[in-house]
DRENTORZA-122128 format. One record per residue (C-alpha): residue in three letters; z, y, x. Coordinates in steps of 0.2 Angstrom, whole numbers, plus 5000, padded with zeros to 4 digits. Layout:
BEGIN
+-----+------+-------+------+
:   r :   up : north : east :
+-----+------+-------+------+
: ala :    Z :     Y :    X :
...
+-----+------+-------+------+
***
This chain:
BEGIN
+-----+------+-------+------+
:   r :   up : north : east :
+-----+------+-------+------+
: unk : 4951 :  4928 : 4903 :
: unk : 4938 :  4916 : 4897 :
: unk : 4936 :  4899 : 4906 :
: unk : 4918 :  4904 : 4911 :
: unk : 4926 :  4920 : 4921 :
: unk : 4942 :  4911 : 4927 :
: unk : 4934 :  4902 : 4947 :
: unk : 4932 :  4911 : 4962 :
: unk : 4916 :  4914 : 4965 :
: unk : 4906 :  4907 : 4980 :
: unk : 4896 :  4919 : 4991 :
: unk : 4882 :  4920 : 5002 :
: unk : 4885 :  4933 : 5018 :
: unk : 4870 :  4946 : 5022 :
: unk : 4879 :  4961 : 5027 :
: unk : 4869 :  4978 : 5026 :
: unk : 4873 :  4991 : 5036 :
: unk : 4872 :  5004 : 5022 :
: unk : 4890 :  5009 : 5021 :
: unk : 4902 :  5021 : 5025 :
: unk : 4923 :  5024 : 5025 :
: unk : 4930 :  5028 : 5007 :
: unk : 4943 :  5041 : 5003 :
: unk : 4953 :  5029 : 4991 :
: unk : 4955 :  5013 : 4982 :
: unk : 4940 :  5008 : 4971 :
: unk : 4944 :  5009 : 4950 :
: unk : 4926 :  5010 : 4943 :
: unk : 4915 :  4995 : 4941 :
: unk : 4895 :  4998 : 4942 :
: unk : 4884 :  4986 : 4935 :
: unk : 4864 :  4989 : 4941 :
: unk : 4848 :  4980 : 4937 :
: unk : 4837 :  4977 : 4954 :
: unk : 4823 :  4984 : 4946 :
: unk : 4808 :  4976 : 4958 :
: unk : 4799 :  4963 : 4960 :
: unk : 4810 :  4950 : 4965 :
: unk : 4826 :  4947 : 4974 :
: unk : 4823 :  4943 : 4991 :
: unk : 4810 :  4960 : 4988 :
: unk : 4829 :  4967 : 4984 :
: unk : 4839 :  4961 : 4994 :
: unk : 4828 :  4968 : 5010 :
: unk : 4830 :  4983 : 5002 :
: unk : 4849 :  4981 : 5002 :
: unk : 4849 :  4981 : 5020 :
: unk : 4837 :  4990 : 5026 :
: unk : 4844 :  5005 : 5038 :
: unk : 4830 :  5017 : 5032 :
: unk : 4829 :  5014 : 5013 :
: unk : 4849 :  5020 : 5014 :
: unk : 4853 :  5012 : 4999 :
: unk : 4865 :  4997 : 4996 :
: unk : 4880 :  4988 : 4985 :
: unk : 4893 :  4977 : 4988 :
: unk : 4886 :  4962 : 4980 :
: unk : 4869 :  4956 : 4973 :
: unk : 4867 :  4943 : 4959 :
: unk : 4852 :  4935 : 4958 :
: unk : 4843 :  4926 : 4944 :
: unk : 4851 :  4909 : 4948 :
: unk : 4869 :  4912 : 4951 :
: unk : 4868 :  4916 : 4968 :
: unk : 4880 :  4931 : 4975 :
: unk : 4875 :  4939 : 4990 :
: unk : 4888 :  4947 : 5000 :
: unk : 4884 :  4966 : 5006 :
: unk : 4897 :  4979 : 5010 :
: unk : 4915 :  4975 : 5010 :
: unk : 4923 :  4981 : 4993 :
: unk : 4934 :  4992 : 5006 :
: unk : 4919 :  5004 : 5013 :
: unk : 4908 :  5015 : 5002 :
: unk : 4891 :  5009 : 4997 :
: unk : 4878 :  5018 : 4992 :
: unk : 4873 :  5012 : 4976 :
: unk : 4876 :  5027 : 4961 :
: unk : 4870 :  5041 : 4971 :
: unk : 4872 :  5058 : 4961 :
: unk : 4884 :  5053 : 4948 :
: unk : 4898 :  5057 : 4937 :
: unk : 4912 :  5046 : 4925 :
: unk : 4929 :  5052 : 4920 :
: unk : 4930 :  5067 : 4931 :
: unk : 4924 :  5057 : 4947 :
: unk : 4908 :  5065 : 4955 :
: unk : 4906 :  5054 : 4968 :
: unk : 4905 :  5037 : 4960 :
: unk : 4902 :  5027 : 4976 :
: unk : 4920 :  5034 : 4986 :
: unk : 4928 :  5026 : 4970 :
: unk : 4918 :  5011 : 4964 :
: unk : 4910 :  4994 : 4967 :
: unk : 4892 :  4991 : 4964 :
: unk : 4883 :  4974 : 4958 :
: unk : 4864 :  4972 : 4960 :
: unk : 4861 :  4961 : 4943 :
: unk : 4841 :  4954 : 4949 :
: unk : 4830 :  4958 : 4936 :
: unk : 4813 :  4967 : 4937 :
: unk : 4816 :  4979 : 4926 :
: unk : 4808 :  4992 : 4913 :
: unk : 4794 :  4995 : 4929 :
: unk : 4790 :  4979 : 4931 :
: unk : 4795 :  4968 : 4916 :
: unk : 4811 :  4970 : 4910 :
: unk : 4817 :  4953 : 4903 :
: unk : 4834 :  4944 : 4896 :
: unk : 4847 :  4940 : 4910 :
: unk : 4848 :  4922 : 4912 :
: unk : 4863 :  4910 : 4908 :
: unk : 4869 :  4907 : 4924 :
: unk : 4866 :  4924 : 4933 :
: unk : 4877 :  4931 : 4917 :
: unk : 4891 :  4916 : 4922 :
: unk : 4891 :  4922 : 4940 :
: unk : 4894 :  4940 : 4937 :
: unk : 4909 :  4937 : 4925 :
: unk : 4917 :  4925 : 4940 :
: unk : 4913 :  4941 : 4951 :
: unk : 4920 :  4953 : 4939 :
: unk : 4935 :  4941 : 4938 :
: unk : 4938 :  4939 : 4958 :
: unk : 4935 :  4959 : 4960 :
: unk : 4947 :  4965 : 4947 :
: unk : 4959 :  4952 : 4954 :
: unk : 4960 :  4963 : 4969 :
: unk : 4959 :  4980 : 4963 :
: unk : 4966 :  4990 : 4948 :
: unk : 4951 :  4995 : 4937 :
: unk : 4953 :  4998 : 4919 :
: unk : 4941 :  4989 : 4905 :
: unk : 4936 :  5009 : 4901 :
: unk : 4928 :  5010 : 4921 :
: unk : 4917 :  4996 : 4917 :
: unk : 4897 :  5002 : 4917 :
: unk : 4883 :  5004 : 4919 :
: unk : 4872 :  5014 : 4930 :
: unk : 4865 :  5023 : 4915 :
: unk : 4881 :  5029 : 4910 :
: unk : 4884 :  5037 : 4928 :
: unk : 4868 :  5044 : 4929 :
: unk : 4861 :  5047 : 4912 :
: unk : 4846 :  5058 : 4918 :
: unk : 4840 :  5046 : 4931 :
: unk : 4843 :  5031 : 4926 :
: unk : 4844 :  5016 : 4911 :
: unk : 4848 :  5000 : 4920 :
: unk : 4858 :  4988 : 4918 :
: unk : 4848 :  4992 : 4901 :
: unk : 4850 :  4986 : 4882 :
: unk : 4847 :  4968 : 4885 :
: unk : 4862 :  4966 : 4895 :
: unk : 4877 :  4958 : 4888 :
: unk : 4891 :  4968 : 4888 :
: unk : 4899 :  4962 : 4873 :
: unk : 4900 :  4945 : 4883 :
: unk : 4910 :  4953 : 4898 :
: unk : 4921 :  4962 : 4885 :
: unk : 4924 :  4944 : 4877 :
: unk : 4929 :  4937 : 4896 :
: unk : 4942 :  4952 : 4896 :
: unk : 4931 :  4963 : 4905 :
: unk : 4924 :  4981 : 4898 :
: unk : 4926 :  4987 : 4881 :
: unk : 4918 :  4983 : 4868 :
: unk : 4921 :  4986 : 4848 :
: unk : 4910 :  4980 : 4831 :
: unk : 4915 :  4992 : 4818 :
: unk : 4909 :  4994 : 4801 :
: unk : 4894 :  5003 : 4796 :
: unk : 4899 :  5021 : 4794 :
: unk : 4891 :  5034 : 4781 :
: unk : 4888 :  5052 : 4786 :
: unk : 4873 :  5061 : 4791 :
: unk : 4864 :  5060 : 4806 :
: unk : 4866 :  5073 : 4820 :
: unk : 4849 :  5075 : 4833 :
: unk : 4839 :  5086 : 4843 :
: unk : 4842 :  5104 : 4842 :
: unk : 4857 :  5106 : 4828 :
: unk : 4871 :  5116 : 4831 :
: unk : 4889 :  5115 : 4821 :
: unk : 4906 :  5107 : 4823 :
: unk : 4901 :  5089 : 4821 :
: unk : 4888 :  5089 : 4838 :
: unk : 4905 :  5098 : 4845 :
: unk : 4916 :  5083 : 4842 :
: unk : 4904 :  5071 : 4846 :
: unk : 4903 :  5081 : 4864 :
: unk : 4920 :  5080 : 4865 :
: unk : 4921 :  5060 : 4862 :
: unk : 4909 :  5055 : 4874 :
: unk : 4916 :  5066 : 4889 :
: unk : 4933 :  5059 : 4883 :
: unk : 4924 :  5041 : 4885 :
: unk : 4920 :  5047 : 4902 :
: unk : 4903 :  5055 : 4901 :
: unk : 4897 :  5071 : 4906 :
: unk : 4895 :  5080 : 4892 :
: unk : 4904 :  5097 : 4889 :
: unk : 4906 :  5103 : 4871 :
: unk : 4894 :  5117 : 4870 :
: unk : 4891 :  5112 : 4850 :
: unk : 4872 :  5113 : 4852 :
: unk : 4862 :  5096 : 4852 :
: unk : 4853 :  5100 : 4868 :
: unk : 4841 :  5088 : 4878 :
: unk : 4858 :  5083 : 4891 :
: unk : 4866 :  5078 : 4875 :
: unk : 4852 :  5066 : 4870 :
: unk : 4850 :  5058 : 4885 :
: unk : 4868 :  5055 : 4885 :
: unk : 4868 :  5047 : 4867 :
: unk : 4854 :  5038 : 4873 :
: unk : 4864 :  5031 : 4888 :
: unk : 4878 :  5028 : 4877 :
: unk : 4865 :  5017 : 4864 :
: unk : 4861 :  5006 : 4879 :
: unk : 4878 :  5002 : 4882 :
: unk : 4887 :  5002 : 4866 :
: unk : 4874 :  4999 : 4852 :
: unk : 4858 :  4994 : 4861 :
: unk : 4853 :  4986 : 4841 :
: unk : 4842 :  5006 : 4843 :
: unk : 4841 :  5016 : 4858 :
: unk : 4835 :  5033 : 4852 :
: unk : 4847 :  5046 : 4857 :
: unk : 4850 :  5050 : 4839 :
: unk : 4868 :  5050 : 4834 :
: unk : 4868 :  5040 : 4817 :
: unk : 4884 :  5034 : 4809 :
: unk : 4883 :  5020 : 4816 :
: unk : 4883 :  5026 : 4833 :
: unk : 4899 :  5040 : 4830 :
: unk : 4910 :  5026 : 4821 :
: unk : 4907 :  5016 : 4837 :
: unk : 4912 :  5030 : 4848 :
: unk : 4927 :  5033 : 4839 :
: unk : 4933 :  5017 : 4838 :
: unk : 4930 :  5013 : 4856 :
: unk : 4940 :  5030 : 4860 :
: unk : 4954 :  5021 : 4851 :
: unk : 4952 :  5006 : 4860 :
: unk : 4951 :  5012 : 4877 :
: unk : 4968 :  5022 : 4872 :
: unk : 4977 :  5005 : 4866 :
: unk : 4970 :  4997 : 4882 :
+-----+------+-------+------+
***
């Protein structure tokens, strides 16, 4: 680990009561964007009994980590939602609420120090459970079809550097793009990557609109440079080497 990730993190107690019992261990690592106004508008929202939504911690803007649901009970934070053959992300994961308004209400850069105090979290979290770098993400990528937080500007490739997540930079790769609506052995195997990454995407061979949003998904994680659901070389040699990377892990 990095020295910016290595210091328990101080947290601020504000329970919610948005919780229930869990039917195992948590291995899967969420990370969200708030998405509203501001963070106190959030945080309300994190524990308010009717709006039946919550996570285990909230990050906001400044460095502060609020305290919600204890990492032993389920929070309600990935609702409908699928990685590596887990339909129900929340019995298995822990959710962090990263503050920041969002694609609705002006999606911006994460700040320096909210960044720090999520890799401290990350660090103290995976200090206390066993969750591998390959069950590091994003609410996107457990919900591709409803949702595209924590979104291209958010640093993955920093976490990955603090040991957490994976991450790869390989070299541009030739071949021809694959898209919307082709057919063949090439949008097969790049089906079978991503569910092998952890998506849900059976191989079917058709470039249909579940497999766009997926790429898409994927783009916003892994090579945010162009989020266009088009699977360009660039985007294939990144899935395959982080295949290999995930298996060397």
């Amino acid at each position: 680990m990095t020295l910016e990730s290595s210091t328990q993190p101080d947290v601020i107690e504000a329970p919610s009561p948005n919780f229930d019992a869990r039917t195992g261990p948590p291995d899967i690592l969420v990370m969200h964007y708030t998405g509203m106004q501001s963070g106190p508008a959030a945080l309300e929202r994190l524990r308010d009994p009717a709006s039946k939504v919550s996570a285990h911690y909230m990050v906001e803007e400044d460095g502060r980590i609020f305290h919600l649901v204890p990492e032993e009970r389920r929070a309600w934070h990935a609702g409908v939602s699928f990685w590596r053959g887990v339909r129900d992300v929340n019995s298995r994961s822990i959710g962090i609420e990263i503050v920041n308004p969002g694609s609705e209400f002006g999606y911006r850069p994460f700040p320096d120090a909210q960044i720090r105090a999520v890799l401290k979290l990350t660090d103290s979290i995976r200090n206390r459970w066993t969750i591998p770098n390959g069950n590091i993400v994003g609410h996107s990528d457990v919900a591709p079809a409803r949702k595209d937080d924590p979104g291209e500007l958010f640093p993955w490739k920093r976490l990955a550097q603090a040991g957490h997540g994976l991450w790869v930079d390989p070299p541009s790769a030739p071949g021809a793009p694959v898209g919307a609506g082709e057919t063949g052995a090439a949008v097969f195997a790049l089906q079978a990557g991503l569910s092998r990454l952890g998506y849900d995407c059976p191989p079917s061979g058709v470039y249909d609109p579940d497999t766009t949003t997926i790429v898409t998904a994927f783009q916003r994680h892994w090579r945010p440079e162009r989020v266009d659901g088009y699977a360009d070389g660039e985007t294939r040699a990144r899935l395959i080497a982080l295949l290999k990377a995930d298996k060397a892990t």
